[in-house]
ROSE-4610 file (N, C-alpha, C; in Angstrom, 1 decimal, always signed):
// ROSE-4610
residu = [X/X/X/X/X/X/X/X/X/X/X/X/X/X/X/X/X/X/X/X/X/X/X/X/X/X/X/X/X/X/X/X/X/X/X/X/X/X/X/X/X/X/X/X/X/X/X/X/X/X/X/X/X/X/X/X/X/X/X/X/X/X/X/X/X/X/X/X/X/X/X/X/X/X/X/X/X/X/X/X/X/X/X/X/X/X/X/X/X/X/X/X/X/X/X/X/X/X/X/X/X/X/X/X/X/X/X/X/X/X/X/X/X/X/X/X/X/X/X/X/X/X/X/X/X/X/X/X/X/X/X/X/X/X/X/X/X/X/X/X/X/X/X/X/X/X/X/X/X/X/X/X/X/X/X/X/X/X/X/X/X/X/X/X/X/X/X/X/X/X/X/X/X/X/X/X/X/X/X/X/X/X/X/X/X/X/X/X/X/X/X/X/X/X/X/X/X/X/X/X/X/X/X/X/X/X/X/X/X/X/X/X/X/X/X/X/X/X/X/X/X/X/X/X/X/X/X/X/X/X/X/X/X/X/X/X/X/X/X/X/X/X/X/X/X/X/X/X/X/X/X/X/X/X/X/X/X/X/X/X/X/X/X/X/X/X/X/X/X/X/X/X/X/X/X/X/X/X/X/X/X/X/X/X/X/X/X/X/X/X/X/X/X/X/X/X/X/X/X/X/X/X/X/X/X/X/X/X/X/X/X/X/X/X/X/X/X/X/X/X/X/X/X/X/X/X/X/X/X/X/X/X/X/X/X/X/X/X/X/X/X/X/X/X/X/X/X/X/X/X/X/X/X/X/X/X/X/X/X/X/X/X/X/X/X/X/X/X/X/X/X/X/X/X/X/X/X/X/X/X/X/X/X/X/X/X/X/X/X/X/X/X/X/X/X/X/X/X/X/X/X/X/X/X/X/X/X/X/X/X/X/X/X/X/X/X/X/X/X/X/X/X/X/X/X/X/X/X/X/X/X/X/X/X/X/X/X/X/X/X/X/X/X/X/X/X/X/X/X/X/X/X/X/X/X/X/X/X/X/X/X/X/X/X/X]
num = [1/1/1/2/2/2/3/3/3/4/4/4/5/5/5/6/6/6/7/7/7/8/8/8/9/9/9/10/10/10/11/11/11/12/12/12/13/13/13/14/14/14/15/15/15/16/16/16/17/17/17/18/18/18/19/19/19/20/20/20/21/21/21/22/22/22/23/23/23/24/24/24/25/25/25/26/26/26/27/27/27/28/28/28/29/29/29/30/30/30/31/31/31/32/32/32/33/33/33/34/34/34/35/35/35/36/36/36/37/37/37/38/38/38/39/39/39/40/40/40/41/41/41/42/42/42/43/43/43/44/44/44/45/45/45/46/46/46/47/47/47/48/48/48/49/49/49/50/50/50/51/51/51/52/52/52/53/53/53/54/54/54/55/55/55/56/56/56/57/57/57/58/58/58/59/59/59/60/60/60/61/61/61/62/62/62/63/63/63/64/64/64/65/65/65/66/66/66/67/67/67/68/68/68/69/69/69/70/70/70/71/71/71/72/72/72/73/73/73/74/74/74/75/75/75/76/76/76/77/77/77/78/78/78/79/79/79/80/80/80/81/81/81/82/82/82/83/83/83/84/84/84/85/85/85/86/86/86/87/87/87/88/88/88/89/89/89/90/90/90/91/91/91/92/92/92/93/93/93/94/94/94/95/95/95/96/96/96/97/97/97/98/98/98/99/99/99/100/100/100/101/101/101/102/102/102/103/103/103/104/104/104/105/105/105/106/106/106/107/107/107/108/108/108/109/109/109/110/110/110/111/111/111/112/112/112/113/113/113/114/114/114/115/115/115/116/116/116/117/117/117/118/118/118/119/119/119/120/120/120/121/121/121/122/122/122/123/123/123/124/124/124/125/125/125/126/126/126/127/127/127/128/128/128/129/129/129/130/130/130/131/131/131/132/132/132/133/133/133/134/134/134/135/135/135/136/136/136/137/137/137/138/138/138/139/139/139/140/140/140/141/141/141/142/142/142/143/143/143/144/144/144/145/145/145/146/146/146/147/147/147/148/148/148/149/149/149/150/150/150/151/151/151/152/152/152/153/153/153/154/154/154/155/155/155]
x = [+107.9/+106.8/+107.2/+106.9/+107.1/+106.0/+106.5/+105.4/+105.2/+103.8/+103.4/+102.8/+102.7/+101.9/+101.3/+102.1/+102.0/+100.5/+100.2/+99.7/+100.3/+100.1/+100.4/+99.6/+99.6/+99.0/+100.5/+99.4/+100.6/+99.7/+100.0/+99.5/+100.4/+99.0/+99.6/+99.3/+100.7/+100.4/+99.6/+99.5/+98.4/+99.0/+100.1/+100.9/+100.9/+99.9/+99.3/+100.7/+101.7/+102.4/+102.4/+103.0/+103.0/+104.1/+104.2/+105.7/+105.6/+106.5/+106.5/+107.0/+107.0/+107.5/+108.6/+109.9/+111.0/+111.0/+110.5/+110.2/+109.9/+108.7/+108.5/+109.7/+110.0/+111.1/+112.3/+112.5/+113.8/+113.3/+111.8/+111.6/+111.8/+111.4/+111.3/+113.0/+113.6/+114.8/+115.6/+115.4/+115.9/+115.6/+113.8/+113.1/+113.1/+113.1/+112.5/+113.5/+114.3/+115.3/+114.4/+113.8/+112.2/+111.7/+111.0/+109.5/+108.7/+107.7/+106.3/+104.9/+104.5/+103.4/+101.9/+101.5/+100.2/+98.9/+97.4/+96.7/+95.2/+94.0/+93.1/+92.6/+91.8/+91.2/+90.4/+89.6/+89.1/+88.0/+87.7/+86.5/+86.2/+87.2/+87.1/+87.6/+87.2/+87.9/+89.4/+90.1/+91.6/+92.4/+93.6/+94.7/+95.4/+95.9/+96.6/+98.2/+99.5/+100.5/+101.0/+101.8/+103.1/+104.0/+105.1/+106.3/+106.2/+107.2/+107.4/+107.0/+108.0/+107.8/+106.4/+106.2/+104.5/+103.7/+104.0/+102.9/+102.9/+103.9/+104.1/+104.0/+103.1/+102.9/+101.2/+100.8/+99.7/+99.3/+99.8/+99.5/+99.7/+100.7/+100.8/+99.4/+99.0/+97.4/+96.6/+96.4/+95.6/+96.1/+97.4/+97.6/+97.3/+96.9/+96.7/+95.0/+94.4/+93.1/+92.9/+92.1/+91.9/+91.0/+91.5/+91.5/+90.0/+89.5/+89.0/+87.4/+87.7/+86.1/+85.9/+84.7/+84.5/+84.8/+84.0/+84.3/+85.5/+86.8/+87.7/+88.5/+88.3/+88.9/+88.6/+86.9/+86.5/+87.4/+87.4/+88.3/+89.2/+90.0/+91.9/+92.1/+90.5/+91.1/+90.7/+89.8/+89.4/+90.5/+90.8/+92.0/+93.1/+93.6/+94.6/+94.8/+93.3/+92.9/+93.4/+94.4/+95.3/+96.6/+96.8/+98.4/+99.7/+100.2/+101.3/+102.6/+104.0/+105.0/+105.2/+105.5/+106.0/+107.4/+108.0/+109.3/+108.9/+109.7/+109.7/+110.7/+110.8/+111.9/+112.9/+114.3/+115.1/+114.6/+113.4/+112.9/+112.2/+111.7/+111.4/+109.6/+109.0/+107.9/+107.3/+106.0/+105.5/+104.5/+104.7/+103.9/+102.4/+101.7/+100.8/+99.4/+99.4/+98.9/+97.4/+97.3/+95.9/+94.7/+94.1/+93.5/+93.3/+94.3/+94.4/+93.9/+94.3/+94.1/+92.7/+91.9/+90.4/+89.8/+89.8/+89.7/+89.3/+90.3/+90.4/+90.0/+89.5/+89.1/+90.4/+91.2/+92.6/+92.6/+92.7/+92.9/+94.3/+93.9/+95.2/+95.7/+94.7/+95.2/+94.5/+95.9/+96.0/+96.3/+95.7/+96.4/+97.2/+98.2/+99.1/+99.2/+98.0/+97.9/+98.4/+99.4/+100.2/+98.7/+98.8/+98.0/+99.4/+98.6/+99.4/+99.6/+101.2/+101.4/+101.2/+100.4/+100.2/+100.0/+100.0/+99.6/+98.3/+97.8/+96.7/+96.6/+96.0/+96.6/+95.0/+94.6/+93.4/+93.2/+92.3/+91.7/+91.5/+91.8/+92.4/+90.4/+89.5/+88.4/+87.3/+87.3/+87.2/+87.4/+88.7/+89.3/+88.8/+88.8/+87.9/+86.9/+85.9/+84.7/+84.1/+85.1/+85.1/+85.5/+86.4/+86.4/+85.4/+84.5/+83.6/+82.9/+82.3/+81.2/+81.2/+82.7/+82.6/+82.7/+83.0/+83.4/+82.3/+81.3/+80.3/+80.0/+80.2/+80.0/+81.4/+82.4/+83.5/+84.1/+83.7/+83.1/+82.9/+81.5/+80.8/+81.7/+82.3/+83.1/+84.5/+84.7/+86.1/+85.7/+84.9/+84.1/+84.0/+82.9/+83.1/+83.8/+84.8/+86.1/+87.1/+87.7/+88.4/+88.0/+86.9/+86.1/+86.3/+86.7/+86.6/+88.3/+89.4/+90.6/+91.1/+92.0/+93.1/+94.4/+94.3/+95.6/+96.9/+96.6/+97.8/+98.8/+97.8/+98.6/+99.7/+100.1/+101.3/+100.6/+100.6/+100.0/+100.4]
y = [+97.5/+97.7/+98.9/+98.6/+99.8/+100.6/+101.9/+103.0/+103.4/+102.6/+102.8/+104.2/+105.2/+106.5/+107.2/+106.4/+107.1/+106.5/+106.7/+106.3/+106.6/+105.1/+105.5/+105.0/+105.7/+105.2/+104.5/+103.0/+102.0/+101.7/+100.7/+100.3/+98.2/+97.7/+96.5/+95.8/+95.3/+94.9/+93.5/+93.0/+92.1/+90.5/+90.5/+89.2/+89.4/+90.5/+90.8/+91.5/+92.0/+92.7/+94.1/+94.8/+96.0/+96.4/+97.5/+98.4/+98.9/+98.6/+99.2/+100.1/+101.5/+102.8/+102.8/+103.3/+103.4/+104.2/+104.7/+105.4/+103.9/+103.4/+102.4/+100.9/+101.2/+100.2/+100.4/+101.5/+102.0/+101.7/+102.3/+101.9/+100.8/+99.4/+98.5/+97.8/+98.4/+97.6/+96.8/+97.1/+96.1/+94.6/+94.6/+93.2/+92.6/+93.3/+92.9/+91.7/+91.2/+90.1/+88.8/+88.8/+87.9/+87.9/+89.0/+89.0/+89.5/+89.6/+90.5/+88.9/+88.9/+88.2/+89.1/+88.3/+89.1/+87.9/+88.5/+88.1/+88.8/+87.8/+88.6/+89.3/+90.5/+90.9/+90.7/+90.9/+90.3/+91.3/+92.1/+93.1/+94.0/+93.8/+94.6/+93.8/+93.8/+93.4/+94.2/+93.8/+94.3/+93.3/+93.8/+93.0/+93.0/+92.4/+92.9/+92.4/+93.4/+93.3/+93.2/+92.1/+92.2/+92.3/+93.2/+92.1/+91.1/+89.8/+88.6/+88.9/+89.9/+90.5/+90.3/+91.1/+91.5/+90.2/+89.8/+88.2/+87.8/+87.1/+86.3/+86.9/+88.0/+88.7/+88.2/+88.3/+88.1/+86.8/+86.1/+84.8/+83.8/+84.4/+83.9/+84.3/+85.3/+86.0/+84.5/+84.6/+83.1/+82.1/+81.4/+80.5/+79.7/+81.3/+80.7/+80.2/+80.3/+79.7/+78.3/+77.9/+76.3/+75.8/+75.1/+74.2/+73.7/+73.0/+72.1/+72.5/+74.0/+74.7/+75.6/+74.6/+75.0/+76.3/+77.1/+78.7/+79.2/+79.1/+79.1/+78.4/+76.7/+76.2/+77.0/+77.7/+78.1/+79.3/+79.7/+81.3/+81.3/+80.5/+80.0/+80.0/+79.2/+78.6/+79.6/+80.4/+81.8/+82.5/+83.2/+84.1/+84.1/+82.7/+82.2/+81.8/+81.8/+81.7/+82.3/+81.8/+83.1/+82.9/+83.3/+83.4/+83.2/+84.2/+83.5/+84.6/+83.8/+84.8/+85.2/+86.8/+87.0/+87.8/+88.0/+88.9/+90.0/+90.6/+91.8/+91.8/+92.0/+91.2/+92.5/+92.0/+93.1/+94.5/+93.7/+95.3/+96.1/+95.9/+96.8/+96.3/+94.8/+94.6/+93.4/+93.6/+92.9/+91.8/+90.4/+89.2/+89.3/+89.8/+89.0/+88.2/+86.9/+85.8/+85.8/+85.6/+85.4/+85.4/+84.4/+84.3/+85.3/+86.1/+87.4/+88.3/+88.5/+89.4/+89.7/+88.4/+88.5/+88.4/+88.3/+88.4/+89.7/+90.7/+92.2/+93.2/+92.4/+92.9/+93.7/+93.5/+94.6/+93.8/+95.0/+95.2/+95.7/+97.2/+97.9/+98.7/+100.0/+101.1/+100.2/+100.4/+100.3/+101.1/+101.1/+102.2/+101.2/+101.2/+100.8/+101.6/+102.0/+102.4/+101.9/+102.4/+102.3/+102.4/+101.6/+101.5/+101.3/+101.2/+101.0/+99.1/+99.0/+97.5/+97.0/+97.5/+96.3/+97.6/+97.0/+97.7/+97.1/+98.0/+97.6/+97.5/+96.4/+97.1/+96.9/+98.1/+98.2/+98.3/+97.9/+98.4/+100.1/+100.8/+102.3/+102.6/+102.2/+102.6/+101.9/+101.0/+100.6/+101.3/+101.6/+102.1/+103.7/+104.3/+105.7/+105.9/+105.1/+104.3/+104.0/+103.1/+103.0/+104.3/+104.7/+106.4/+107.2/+107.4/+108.5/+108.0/+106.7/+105.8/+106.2/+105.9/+106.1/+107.6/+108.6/+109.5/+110.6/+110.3/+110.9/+110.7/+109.4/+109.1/+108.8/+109.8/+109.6/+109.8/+110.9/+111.7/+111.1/+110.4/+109.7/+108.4/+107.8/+106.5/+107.1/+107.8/+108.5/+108.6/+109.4/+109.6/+108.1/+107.3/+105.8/+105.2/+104.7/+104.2/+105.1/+106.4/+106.6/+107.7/+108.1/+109.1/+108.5/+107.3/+106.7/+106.1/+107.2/+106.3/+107.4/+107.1/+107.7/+108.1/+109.0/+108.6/+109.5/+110.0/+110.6/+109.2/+108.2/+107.2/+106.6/+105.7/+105.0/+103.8/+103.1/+101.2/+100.4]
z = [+112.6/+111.6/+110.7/+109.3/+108.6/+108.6/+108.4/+108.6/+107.0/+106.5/+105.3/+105.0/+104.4/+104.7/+103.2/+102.4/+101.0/+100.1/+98.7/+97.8/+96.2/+95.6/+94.2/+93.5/+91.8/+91.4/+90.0/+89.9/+89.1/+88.0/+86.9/+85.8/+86.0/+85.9/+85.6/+84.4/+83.7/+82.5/+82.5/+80.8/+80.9/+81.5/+82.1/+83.0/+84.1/+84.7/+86.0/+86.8/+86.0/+87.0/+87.0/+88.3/+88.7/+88.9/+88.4/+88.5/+90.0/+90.7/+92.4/+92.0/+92.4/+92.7/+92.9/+92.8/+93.2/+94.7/+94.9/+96.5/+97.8/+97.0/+97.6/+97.8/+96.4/+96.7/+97.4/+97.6/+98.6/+100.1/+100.1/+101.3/+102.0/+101.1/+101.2/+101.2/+100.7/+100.2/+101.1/+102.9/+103.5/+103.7/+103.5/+103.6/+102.0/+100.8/+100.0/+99.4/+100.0/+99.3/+100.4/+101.1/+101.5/+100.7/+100.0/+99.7/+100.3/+99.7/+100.4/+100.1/+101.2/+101.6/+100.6/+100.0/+99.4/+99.7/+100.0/+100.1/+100.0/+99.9/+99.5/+100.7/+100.5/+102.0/+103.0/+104.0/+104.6/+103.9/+104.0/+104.2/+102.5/+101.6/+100.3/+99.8/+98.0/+97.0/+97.1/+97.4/+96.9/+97.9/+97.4/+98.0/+99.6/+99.8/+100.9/+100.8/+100.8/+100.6/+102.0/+102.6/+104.0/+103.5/+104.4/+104.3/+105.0/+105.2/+105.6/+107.1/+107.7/+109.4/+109.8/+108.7/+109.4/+108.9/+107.8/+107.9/+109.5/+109.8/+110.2/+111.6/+112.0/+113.5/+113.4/+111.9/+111.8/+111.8/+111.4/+111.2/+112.4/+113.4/+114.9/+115.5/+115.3/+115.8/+115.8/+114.3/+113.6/+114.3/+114.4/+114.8/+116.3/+117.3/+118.4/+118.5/+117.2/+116.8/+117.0/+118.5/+118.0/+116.6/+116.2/+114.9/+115.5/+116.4/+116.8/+116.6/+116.2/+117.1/+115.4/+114.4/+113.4/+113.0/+113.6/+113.1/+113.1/+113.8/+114.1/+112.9/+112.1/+111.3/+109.9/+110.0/+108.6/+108.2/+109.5/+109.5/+108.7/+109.3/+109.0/+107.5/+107.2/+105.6/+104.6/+105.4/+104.6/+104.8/+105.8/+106.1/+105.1/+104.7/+104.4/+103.3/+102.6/+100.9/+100.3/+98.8/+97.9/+98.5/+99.7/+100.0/+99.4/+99.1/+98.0/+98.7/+98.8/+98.7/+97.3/+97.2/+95.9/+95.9/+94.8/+95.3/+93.9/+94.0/+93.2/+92.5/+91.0/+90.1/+90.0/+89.3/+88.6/+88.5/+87.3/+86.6/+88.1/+89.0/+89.9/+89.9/+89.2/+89.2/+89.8/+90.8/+91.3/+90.6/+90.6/+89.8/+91.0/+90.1/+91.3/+90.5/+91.1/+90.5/+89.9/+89.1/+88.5/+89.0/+89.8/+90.9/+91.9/+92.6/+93.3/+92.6/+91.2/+90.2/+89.8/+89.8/+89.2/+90.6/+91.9/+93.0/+93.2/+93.2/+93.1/+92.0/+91.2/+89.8/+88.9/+89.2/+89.2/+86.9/+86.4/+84.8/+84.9/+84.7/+84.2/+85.1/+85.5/+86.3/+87.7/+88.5/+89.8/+91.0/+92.4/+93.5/+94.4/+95.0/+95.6/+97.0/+97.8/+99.4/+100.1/+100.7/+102.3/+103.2/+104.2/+105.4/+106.6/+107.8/+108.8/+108.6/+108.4/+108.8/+107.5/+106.5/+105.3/+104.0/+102.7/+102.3/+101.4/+100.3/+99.6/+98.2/+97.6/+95.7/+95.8/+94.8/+94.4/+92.9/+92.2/+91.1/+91.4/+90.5/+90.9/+90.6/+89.9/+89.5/+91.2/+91.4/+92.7/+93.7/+94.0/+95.7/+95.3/+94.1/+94.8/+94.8/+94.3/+94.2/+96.1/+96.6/+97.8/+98.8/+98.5/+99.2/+99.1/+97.8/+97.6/+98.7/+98.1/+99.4/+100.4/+101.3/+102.6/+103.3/+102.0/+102.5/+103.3/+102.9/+104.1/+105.4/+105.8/+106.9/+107.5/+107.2/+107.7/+108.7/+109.2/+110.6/+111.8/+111.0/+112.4/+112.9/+111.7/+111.7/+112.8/+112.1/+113.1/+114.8/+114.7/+116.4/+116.5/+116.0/+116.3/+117.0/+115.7/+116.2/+117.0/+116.9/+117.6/+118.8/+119.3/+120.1/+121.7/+122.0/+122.9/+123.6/+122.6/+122.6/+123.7/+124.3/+125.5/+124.8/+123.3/+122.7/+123.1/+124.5/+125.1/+125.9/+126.2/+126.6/+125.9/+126.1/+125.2/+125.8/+124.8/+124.7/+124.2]
């Protein structure tokens, strides 16, 4: 798994592409002759960027979904809505498709967020929009989710 950790901010022109960072693209430079897996998100307007590796850990997840059992089929086709491989050209810029694009509201100025395992393209006026949001109750969300973890263990 790559250890995503950074943030940038990008500009996408009006044929919906994004200059990847040169930092980023070094990072990337052993997978990116695959491509990077992009899709819409489950929980926010913005993107979600794989590499191929990590698609495809995620999509085995999905896969062991029976088909048979409605909520399970609705999931899959939702999950899986948008999907496109893309590669990242010469010039060092990512295509990403129209439909993704008005999806994520994404214009001009863009953020390009490392997360763990995936990353995120945002409409740059959106994702700190969503930071201020959540930024108060950040605390409690932390305690939340991680107040209950053992993280001296190894798992």
């Amino acid at each position: 798994m790559f250890e995503f950790t950074e943030e940038y901010e990008c500009k996408a022109d009006s044929k919906g592409r994004v200059m990847v960072p040169s930092s980023l693209r070094a990072k990337l430079a052993p997978v990116l002759h695959e491509g990077l897996v992009i899709k819409r998100s489950i929980f926010q307007h913005c993107l979600e960027i794989y590499t191929v590796e990590e698609w495809k850990k995620e999509a085995a997840k999905v896969g062991k979904l029976n088909r048979f059992v409605k909520k399970n089929n609705d999931f899959i086709r939702q999950f899986t809505a948008g999907v496109r491989l893309v590669q990242v050209d010469g010039n060092g810029r990512l295509s990403i498709p129209r439909n993704l694009m008005e999806f994520a509201g994404i214009t001009k100025e863009v953020v390009l967020s490392e997360t763990i395992g995936r990353m995120e393209l945002w409409d740059k006026e959106r994702y700190y929009n969503v930071l201020d949001e959540g930024a108060d109750g950040f605390s409690e969300l932390a305690e939340e989710v991680m107040g209950n973890l053992s993280l001296d263990q190894d798992e």
